[in-house]
C-alpha positions in Angstrom: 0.0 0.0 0.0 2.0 3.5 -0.9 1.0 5.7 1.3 3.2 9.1 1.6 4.4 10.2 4.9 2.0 13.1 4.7 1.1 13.1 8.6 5.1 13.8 9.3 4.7 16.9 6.5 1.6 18.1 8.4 3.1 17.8 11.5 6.0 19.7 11.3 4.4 22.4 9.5 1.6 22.3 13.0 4.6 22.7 15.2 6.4 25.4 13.4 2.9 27.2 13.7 3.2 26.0 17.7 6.8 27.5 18.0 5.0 31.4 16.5 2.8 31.1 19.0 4.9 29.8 22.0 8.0 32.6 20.9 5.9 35.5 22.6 5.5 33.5 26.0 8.5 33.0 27.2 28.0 17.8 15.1 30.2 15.8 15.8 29.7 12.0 16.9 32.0 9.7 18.0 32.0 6.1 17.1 30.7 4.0 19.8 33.6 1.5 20.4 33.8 -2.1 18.8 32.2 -4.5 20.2 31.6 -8.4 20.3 28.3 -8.6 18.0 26.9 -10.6 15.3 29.3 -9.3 12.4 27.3 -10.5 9.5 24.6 -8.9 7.8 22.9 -6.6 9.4 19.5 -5.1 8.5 17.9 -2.6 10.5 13.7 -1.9 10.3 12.0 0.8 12.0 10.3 4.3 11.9 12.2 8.0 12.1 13.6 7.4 15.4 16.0 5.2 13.5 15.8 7.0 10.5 17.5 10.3 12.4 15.7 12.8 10.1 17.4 15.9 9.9 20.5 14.6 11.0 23.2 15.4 8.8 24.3 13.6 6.5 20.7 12.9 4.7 21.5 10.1 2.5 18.4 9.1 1.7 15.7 12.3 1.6 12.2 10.0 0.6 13.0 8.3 4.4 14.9 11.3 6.0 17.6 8.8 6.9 20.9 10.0 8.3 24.0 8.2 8.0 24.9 9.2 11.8 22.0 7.2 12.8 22.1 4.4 15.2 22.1 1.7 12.8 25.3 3.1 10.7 26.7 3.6 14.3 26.2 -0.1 14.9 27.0 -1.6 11.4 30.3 0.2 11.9 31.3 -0.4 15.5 30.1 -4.7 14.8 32.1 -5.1 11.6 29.0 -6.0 9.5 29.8 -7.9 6.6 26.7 -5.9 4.8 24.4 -3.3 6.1 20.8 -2.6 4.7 19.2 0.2 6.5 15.7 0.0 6.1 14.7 2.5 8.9 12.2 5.3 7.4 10.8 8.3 9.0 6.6 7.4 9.2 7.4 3.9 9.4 4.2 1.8 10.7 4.8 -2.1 11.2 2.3 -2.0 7.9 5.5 -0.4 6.0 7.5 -3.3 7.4 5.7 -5.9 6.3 3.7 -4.8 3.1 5.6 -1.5 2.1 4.0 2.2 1.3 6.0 5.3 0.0 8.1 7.9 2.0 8.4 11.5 2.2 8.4 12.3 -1.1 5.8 10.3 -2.5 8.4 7.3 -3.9 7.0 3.6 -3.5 8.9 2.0 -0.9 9.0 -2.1 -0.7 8.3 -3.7 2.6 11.4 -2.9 4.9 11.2 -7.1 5.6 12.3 -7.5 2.3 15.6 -6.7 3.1 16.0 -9.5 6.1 17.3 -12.8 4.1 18.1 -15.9 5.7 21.6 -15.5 5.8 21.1 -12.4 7.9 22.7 -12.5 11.4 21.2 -9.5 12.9 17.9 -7.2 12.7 16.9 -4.1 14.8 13.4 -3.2 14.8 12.3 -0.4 16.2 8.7 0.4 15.3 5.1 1.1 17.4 5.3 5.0 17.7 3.5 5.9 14.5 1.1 2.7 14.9 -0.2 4.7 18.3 -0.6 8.3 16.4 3.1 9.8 17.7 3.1 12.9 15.8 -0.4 13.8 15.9 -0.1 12.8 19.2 2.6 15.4 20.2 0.8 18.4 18.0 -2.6 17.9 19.3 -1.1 17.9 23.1 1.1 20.7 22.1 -1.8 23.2 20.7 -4.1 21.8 23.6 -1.4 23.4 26.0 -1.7 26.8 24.6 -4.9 27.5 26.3 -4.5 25.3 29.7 -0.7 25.5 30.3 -1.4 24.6 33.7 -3.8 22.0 33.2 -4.2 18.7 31.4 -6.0 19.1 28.4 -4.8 16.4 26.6 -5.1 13.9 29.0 -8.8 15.2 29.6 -9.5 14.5 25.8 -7.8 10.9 25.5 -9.6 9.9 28.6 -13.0 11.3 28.0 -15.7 8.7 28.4 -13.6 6.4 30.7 -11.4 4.9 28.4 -8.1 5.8 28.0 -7.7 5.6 23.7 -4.2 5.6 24.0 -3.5 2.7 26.1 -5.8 1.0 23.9 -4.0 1.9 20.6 -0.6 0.3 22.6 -2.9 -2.7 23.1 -4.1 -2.8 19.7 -0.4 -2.5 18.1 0.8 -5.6 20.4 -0.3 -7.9 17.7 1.1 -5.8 15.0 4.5 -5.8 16.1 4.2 -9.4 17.0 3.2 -10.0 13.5 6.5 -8.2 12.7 8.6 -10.1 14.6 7.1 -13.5 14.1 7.5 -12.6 9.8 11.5 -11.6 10.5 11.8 -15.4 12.6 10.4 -16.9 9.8 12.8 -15.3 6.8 15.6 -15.7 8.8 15.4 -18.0 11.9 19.1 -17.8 12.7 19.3 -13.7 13.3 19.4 -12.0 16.7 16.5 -9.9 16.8 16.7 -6.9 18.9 13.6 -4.9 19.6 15.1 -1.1 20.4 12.8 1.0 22.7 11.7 4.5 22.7 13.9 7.2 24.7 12.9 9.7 27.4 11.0 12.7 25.4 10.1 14.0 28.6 11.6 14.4 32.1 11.4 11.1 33.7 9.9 13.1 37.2 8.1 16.2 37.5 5.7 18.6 35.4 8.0 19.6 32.1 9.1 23.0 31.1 5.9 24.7 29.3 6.5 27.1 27.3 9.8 25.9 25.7 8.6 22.4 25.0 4.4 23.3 24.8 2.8 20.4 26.7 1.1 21.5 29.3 2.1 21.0 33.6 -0.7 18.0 34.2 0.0 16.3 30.8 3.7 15.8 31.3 3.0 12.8 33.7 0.4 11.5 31.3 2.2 11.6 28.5 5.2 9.7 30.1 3.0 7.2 31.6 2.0 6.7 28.0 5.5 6.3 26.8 6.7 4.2 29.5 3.3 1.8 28.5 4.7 1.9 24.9 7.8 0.7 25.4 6.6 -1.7 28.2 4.6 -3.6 25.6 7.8 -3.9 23.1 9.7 -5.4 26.0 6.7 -7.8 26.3 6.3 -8.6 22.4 10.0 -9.4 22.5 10.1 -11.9 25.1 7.2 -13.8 24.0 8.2 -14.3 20.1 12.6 -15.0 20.5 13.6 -11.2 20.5 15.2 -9.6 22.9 14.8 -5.8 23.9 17.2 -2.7 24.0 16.5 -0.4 26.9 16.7 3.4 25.5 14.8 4.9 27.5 16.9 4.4 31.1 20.0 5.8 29.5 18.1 8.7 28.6 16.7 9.7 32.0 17.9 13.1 32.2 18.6 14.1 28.6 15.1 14.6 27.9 13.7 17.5 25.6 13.9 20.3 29.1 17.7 19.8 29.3 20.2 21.9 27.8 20.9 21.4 24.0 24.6 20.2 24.9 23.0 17.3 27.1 19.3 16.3 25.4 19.1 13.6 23.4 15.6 14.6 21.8 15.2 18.0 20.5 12.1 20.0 21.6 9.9 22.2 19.5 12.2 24.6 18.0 15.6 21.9 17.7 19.2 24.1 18.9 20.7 20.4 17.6 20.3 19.7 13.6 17.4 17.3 14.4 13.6 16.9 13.5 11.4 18.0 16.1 10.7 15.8 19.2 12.8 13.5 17.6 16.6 12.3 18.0 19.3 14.4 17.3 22.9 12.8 16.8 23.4 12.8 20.6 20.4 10.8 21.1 21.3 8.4 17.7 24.3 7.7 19.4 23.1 7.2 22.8 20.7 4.9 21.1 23.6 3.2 19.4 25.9 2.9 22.4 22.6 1.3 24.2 22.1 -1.2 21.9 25.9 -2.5 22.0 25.3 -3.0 25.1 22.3 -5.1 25.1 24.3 -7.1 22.4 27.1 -7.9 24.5 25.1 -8.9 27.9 
């Protein structure tokens, strides 16, 4: 199904509206070392947190895909024999298993194709646009412009009783499942490694409204929600032969609030060459050093 990336167009034109309105109220990376890890082919599957769009170098401008992102990091510090990145900003498991198109409107085959049965490692890392991420952040981000204080966005995701976002993390479950379970099949010999979302937010407390635009009481909403997210990857991956890279812990602490020497994920208006709310080479290396970790253990 080609379907272009139009929500991640929309979006960012929604929050360079959101960073007008909010103005008023107020790279180098180093190589993460070598390390003991399946040195074969590598392939590497997932959405623009992978990707690193924004990130210089572009080297592929349909997926925003940065060759400083996390997979190159990882290709290059394991020795892979050959290295298919996959990763493309707007990814939805449906792009991994039955393709769609990217940024620029170009037909994209399913990111699985790439995974062959010779191929001793995949990284997924995929769920975020299945939930509604970016409408996500720029519906909470204009809802805070008229309750700062309050929790306007949790109000309407919870309305009713039912909280829709922790039931669109329960309905991707079986999506990513479907993901993994189609990457054992192709090639029942890889490590799989399901990589985690990192801290957007501050891990405690109530944000920093205005420079990143969600409001006080949303804050711990919105990182219960992310915390649920990634909890139900962890889950996926133990019950279908993955295992799962921890992102998030490492993060704690270099959230979008901190200073743009220390965050990992850029805020509304990125001070790092970054997209916004997303990864900026800090982060992809972060990301990177995380997942050589989980490797080794």
């Amino acid at each position: 199904m080609n379907r272009p990336r139009l929500p991640l167009l929309r979006s960012a034109t929604r929050l360079a509206a959101l960073a007008l309105a909010t103005a008023g109220v107020l790279l180098t990376v180093a190589t993460p070392a070598s390390a003991a890890v399946p040195a074969g082919r590598y392939v590497a599957l997932g959405d623009s947190y992978a990707a690193g769009p924004l990130i210089p170098t572009q080297v592929n401008l349909n997926c925003l895909r940065s060759n400083r992102n996390y997979p190159s990091l990882v290709a290059t510090a394991a020795g892979s024999s050959s290295f298919a990145d996959m990763s493309c900003s707007g990814a939805t498991t449906e792009d991994i298993l039955s393709g769609g198109s990217g940024a620029l409107g170009i037909a994209l085959p399913p990111q699985l194709s790439a995974v062959t049965s010779n191929t001793s490692l995949v990284t997924v890392q995929i769920g975020g646009n299945d939930i509604g991420f970016s409408s996500i952040i720029t519906d909470c981000a204009e809802a805070s412009l008229s309750s700062p204080l309050g929790s306007p966005c949790k109000n309407s995701f919870t309305a009713g009783g039912v909280d829709q976002l922790q039931a669109r993390i329960v309905a991707a479950k079986p999506k990513v499942t479907a993901v993994l379970q189609a990457i054992r099949r192709v090639a029942p010999s890889a490590r799989v490694v399901v990589v985690g979302y990192p801290a957007i937010l501050p891990d405690t407390g109530y944000g920093c409204w205005p420079l990143v635009p969600i409001a006080y009481q949303d804050v711990p909403y919105l990182r219960g929600v992310e915390k649920s997210l990634n909890a139900m990857l962890a889950s996926a991956a133990n019950a279908n032969g993955a295992t799962y890279a921890d992102v998030y812990t490492p993060s704690i602490g270099r959230d979008t609030c901190k200073s743009s020497g220390t965050r990992w994920v850029e805020g509304l208006v990125p001070q790092n060459a970054a997209a916004p709310f997303h990864p900026n080479a800090r982060g992809e290396q972060g990301m990177a050093t995380a997942l050589l970790s989980q490797l080794n253990s």
